[in-house]
C-alpha positions as CSV (number, residue, x, y, z in Angstrom):
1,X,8.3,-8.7,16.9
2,X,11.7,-9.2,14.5
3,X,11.4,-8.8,11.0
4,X,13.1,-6.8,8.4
5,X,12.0,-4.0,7.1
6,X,12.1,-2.2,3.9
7,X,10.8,1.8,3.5
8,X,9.7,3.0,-0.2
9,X,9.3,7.0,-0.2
10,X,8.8,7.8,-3.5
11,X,7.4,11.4,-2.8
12,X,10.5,12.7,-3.0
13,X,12.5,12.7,-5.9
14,X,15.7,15.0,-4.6
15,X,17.9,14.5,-1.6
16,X,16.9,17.1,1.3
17,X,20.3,17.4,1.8
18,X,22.2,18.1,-1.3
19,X,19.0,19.3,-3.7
20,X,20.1,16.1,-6.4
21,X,17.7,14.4,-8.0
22,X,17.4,11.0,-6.9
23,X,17.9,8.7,-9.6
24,X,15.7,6.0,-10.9
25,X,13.4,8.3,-8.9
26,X,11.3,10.5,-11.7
27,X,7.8,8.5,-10.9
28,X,7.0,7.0,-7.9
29,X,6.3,4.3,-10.0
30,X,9.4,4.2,-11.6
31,X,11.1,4.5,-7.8
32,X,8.8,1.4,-6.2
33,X,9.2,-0.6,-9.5
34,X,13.6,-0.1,-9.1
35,X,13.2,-1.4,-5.3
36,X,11.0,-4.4,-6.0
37,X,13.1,-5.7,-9.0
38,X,16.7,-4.7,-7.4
39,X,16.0,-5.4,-3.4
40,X,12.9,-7.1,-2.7
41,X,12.7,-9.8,-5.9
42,X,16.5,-10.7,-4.7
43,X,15.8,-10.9,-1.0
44,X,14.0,-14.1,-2.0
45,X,11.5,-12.7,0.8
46,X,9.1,-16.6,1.5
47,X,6.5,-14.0,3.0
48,X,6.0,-10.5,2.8
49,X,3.5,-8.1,4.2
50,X,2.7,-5.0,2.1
51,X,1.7,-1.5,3.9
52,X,1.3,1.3,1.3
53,X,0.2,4.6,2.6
54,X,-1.8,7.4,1.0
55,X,-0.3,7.4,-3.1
56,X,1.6,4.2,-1.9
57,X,-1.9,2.7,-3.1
58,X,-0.8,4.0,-6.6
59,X,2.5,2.3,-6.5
60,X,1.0,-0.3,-5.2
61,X,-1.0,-0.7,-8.1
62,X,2.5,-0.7,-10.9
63,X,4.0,-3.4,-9.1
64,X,1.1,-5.6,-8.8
65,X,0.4,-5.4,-12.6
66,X,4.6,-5.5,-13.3
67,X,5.4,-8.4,-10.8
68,X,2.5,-10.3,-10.8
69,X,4.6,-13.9,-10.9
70,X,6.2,-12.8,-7.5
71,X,3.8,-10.7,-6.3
72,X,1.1,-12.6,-5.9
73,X,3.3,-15.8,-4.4
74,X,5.3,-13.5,-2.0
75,X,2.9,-11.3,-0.3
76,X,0.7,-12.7,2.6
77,X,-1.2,-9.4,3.5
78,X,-1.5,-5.6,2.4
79,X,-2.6,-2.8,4.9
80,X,-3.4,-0.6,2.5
81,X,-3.4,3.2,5.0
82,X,-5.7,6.5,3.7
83,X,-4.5,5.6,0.2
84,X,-5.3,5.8,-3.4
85,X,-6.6,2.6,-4.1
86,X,-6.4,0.4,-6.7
87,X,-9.0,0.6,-9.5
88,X,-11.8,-2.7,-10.0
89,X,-11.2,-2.2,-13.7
90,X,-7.3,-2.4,-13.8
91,X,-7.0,-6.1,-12.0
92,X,-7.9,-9.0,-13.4
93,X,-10.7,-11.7,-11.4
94,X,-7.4,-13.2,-10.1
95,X,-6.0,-10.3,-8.8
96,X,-9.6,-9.0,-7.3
97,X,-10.0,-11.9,-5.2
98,X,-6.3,-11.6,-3.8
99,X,-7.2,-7.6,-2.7
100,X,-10.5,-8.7,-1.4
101,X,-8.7,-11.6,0.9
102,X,-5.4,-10.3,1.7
103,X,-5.6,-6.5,1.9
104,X,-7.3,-4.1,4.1
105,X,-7.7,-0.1,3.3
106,X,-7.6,1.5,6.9
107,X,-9.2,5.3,6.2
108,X,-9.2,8.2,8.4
109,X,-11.9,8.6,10.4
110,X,-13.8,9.7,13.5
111,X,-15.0,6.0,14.2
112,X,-12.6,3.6,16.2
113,X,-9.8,1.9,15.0
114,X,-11.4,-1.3,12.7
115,X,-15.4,0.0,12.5
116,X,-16.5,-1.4,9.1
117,X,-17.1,2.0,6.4
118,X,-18.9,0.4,3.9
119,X,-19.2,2.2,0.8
120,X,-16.9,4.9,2.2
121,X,-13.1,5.3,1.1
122,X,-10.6,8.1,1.0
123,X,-12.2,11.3,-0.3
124,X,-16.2,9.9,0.1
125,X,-15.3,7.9,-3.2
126,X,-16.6,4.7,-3.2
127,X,-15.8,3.3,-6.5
128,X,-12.5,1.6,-6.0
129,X,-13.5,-1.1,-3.4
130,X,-11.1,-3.6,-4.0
131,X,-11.0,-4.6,-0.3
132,X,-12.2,-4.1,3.0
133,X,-12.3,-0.5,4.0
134,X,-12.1,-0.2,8.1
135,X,-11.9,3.3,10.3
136,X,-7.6,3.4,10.9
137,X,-9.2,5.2,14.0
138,X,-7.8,8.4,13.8
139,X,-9.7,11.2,11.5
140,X,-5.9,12.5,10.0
141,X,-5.1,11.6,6.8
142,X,-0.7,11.5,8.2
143,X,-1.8,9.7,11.5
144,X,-3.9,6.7,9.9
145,X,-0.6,4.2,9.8
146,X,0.5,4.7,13.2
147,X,-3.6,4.8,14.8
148,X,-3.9,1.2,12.4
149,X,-0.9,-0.1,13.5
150,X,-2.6,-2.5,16.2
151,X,-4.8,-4.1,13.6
152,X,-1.8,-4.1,11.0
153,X,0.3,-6.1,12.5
154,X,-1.9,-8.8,13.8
């Protein structure tokens, strides 16, 4: 399968390397927010598909509610991976529906890859269903992208 790809990291906020602070880099937020308005809105992407992992659920969050005009037209699917998720209360009905169509929250667990865990999410908090939540097949919280991956990208 071809298709470009573009990596947010916003857990780190220096360079490995050098020890400087990466800039527009002092949130994660802040970081996903500079990709999606410099990269991403300019790409003129006609489709894009969304995988945010663990606080990458968080981030996910700031650009839905900052970009909603291309958000929402852009973005076919979200594999949402082990990951904060969004909050019921912080989307509107619109928005709801889209996460309850278009986005799946794969969470570690002992079950195999794409068991239904109703009523379970990240942490045993079940509060923030916005989506489907399915076992990523794989009980490790760092392993739940790669274990998902064949359900991900279908």
């Amino acid at each position: 399968m071809k298709m470009p790809v573009i990596v947010l990291n916003p857990n780190y906020g220096m360079d490995p390397e050098t020890g400087q602070k990466v800039p527009l880099n002092d949130t994660m937020s802040k970081h996903c927010k500079h990709i999606w308005r410099n990269y991403i809105e300019p790409a003129g992407f006609k489709s894009l598909k969304v995988i945010a992992h663990s606080a990458g659920g968080f981030c996910l969050t700031g650009i839905q509610q900052t970009f909603q005009s291309t958000f929402y037209k852009t973005v076919s699917s979200i594999a949402i991976t082990d990951s904060c998720v969004i909050e019921k209360s912080l989307l509107t009905p619109h928005q709801r529906e889209f996460m309850a169509k278009r986005a799946v929250h794969y969470i570690s667990s002992y079950e195999d890859l794409g068991i239904e865990e109703r009523g379970r999410t990240r942490r045993g908090s079940a509060h923030m269903e916005v989506c489907p939540h399915v076992s990523a097949g794989h009980p490790k919280h760092e392993y739940t992208t790669g274990a998902a991956w064949p359900l991900i990208i279908q």
